[in-house]
VEXDREN-2710 file (C-alpha; in Angstrom, 1 decimal):
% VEXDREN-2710
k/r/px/py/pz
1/UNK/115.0/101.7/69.8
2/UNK/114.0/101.6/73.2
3/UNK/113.6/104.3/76.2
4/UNK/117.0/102.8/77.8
5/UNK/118.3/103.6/74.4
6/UNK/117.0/107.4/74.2
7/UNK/116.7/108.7/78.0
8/UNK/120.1/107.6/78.9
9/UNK/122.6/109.0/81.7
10/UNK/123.9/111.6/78.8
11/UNK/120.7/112.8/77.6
12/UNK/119.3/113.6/80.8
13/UNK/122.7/115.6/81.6
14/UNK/121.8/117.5/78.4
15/UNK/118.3/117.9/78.5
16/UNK/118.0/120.7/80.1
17/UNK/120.1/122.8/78.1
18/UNK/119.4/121.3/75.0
19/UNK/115.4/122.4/75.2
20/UNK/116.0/126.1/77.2
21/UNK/113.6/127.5/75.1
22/UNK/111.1/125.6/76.7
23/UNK/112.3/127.2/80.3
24/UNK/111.5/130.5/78.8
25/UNK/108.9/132.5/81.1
26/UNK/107.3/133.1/77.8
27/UNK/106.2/129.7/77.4
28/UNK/106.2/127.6/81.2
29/UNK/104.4/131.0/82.7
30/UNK/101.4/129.7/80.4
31/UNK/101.8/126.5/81.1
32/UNK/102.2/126.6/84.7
33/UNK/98.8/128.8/85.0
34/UNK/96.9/127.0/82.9
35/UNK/97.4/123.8/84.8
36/UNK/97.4/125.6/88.1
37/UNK/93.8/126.7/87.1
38/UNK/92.8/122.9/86.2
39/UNK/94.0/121.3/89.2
40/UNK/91.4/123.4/90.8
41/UNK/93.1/123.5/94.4
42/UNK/93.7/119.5/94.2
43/UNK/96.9/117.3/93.3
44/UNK/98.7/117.2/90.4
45/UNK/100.1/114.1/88.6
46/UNK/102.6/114.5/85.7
47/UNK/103.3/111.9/83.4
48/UNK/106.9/111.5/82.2
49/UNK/107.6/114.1/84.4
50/UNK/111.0/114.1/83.3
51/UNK/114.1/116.6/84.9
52/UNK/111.1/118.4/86.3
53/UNK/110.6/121.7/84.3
54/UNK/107.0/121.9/84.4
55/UNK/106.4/120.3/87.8
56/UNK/108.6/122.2/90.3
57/UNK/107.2/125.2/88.7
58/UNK/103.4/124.1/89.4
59/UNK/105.2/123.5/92.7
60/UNK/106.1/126.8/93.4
61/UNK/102.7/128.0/92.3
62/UNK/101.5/126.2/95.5
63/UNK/99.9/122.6/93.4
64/UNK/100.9/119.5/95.2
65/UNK/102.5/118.0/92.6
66/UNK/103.4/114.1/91.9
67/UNK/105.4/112.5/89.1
68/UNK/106.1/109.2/86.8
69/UNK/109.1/108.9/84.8
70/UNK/110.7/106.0/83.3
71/UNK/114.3/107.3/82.5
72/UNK/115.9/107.0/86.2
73/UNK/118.6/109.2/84.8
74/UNK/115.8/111.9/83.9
75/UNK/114.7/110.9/87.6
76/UNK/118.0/111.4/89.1
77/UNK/118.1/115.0/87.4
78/UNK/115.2/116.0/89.2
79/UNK/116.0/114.3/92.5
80/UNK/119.3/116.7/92.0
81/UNK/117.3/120.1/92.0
82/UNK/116.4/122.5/94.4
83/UNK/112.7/121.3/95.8
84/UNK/112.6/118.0/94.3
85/UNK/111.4/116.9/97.9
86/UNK/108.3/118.4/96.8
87/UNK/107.7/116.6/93.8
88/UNK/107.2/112.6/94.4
89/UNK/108.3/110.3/92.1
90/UNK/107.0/107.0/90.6
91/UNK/109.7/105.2/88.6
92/UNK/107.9/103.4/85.6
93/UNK/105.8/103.4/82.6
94/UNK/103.5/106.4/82.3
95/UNK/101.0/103.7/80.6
96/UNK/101.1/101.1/83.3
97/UNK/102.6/102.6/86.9
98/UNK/100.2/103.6/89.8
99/UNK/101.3/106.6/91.7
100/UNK/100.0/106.4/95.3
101/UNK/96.5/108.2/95.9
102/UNK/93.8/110.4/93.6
103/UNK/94.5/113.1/91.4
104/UNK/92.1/116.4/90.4
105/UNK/94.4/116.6/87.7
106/UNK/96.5/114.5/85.2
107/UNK/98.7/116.1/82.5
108/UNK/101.5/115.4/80.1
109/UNK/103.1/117.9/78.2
110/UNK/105.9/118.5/75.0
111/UNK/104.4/116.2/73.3
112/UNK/104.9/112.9/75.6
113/UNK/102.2/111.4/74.3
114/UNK/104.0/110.6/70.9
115/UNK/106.8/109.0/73.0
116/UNK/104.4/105.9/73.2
117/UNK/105.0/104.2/69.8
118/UNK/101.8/102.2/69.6
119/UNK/98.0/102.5/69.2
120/UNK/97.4/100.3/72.0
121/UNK/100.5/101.9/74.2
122/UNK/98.8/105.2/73.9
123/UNK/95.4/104.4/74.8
124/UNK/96.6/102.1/77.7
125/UNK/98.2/106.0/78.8
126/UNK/94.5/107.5/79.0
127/UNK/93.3/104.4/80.8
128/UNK/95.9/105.2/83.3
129/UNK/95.4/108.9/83.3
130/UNK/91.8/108.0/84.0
131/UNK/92.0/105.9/86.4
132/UNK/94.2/108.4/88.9
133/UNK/91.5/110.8/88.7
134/UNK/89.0/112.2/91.1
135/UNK/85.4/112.2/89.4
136/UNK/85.2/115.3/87.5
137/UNK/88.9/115.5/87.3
138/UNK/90.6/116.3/83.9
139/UNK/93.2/114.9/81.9
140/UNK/95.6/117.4/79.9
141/UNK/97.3/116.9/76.9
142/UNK/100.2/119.1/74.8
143/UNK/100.8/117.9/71.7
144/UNK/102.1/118.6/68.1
145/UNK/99.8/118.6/65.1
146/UNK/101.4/116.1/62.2
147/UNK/102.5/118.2/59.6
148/UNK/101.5/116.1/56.4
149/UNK/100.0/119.3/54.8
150/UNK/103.7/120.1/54.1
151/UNK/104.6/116.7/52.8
152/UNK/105.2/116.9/49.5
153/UNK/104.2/113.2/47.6
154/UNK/106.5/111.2/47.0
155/UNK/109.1/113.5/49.9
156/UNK/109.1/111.3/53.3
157/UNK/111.4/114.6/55.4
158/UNK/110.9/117.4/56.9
159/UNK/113.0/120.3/58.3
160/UNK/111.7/121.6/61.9
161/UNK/114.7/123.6/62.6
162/UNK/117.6/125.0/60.2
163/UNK/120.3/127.4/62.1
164/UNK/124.2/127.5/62.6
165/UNK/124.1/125.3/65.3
166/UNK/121.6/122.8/64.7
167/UNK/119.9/121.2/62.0
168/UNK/116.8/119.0/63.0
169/UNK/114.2/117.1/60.8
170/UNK/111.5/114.6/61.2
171/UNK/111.3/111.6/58.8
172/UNK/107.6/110.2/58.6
173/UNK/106.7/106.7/57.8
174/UNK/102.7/107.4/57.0
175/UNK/102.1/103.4/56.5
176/UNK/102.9/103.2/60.4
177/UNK/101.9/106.6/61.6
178/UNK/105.2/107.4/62.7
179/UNK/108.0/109.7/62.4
180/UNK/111.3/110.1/64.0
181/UNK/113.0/113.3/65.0
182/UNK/116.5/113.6/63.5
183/UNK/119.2/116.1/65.3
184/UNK/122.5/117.2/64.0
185/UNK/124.4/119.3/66.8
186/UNK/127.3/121.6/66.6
187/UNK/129.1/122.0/69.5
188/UNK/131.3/125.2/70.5
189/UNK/134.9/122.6/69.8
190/UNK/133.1/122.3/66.1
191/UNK/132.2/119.0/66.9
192/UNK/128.7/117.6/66.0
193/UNK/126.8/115.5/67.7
194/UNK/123.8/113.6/66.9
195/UNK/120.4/112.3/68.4
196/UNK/117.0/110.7/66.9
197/UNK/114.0/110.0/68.9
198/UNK/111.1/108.1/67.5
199/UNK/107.6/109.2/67.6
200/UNK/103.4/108.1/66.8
201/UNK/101.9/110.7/65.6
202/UNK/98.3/111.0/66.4
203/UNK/95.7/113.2/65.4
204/UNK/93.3/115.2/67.9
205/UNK/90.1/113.4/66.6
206/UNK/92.0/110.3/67.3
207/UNK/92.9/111.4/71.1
208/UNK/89.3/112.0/71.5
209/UNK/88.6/108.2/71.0
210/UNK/91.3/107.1/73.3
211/UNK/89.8/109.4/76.1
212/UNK/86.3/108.6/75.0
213/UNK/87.2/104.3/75.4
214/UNK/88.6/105.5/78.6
215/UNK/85.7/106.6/80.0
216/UNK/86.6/111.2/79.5
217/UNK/85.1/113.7/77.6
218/UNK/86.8/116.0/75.5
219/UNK/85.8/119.6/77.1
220/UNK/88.2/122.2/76.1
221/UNK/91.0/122.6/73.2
222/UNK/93.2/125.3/72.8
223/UNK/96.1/126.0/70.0
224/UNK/98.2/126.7/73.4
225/UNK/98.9/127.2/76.9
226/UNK/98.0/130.7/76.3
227/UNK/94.5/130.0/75.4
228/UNK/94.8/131.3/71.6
229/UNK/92.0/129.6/69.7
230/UNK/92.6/125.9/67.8
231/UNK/92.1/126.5/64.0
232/UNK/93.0/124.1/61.1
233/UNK/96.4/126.3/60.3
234/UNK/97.3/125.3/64.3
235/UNK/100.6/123.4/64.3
236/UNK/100.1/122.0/68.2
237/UNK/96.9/121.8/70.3
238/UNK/96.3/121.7/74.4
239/UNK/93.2/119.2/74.8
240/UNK/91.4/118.8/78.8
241/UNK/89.5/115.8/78.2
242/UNK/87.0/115.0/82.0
243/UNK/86.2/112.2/83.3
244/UNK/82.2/112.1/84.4
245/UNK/81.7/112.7/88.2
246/UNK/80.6/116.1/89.9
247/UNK/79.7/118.9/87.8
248/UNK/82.4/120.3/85.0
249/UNK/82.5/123.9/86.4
250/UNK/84.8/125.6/83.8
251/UNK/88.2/126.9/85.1
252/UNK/89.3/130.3/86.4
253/UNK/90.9/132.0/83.3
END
């Protein structure tokens, strides 16, 4: 399965809909000030920027913003809104493209990281993060805790989201550190329609590696956008890994 096989035209028309939740003042209000506090005044690269949720709204907030996305329908989506012309756009892989100039902040968000299905895809992301970066500047990640706690042995499924009108569960293959999402739909007709996506899994000491191999230093981790502390029963973490320049002056809360 590859991203021309996930991202495609009829995703992207979805996507937004399909993950409303996330749109919720509730949880980009968060977001957006957290990141707004970490670009410090500078730009703003998002990786995988996507249909643009998280970045027009850093937009508004007045953070010159810049993007790279693979999906050109996810692209297009984006393009299509209401101050895209704000919001630059590499097309290409968020491991390997160069957006144009230097960065005070990196970040990648919903668990993007996971979208990268190998080791070496995923530290080849941090290189890259790292290498847009201003000294000093800092890298931030969102991304789901693996739930094998809840994995019974022997059991290789779990549920994520039982309602009338979905069913979702993720399918772990812990030989390869993978897992990947499954989605059952129905539709107001009664129809159902259907959607995987595969994932890597990766655990926050592991991250820490990555960012320390390219060349940041884990300096802040949060169970949220909100700030709530990170404990062993957190099911998601927001990590700021630095990289070394001027000195790391903690952000305005």
């Amino acid at each position: 399965m590859t991203d021309e096989d996930i991202w495609t035209e009829r995703v992207a028309a979805r996507y937004d809909a399909d993950s409303a939740a996330m749109f919720a003042p509730g949880v980009l209000g968060p977001a957006v000030g957290f990141l707004a506090a970490r670009a410090q005044g500078g730009r703003a690269l998002e990786l995988a920027v996507g249909t643009g949720r998280v970045a027009l709204a850093l937009a508004d907030r007045g953070v010159p913003v810049a993007g790279i996305e693979r999906s050109v329908p996810m692209a297009a989506r984006l393009a299509a809104k209401p101050g895209a012309d704000r919001v630059p756009v590499t097309i290409g892989d968020m491991a390997t493209a160069t957006a144009p100039g230097r960065f005070r902040l990196v970040y990648l968000v919903f668990n993007g990281i996971t979208n990268l299905l190998t080791q070496e895809a995923q530290v080849a992301c941090f290189v890259n993060a790292a290498r847009h970066l201003e000294p000093g500047g800092a890298f931030v990640c969102e991304v789901f805790v693996p739930q094998l706690r809840r994995l019974p042995p022997g059991e290789v499924a779990l549920p994520f989201d039982v309602s009338d009108a979905h069913l979702g569960f993720d399918r772990y293959d812990v030989v390869e550190q993978r897992l990947v999402s499954h989605h059952y739909t129905v539709e107001p007709d009664g129809s159902v329609t259907t959607g995987r996506s595969p994932h890597r899994y990766v655990w926050p000491a592991e991250l820490d590696l990555m960012a320390r191999i390219a060349g940041m230093r884990l300096t802040e981790r949060w169970a949220d956008f909100a700030e709530a502390p990170f404990t062993a029963e957190s099911t998601a973490h927001v990590s700021v890994w630095r990289t070394a320049g001027r000195d790391r002056v903690s952000a305005p809360r």
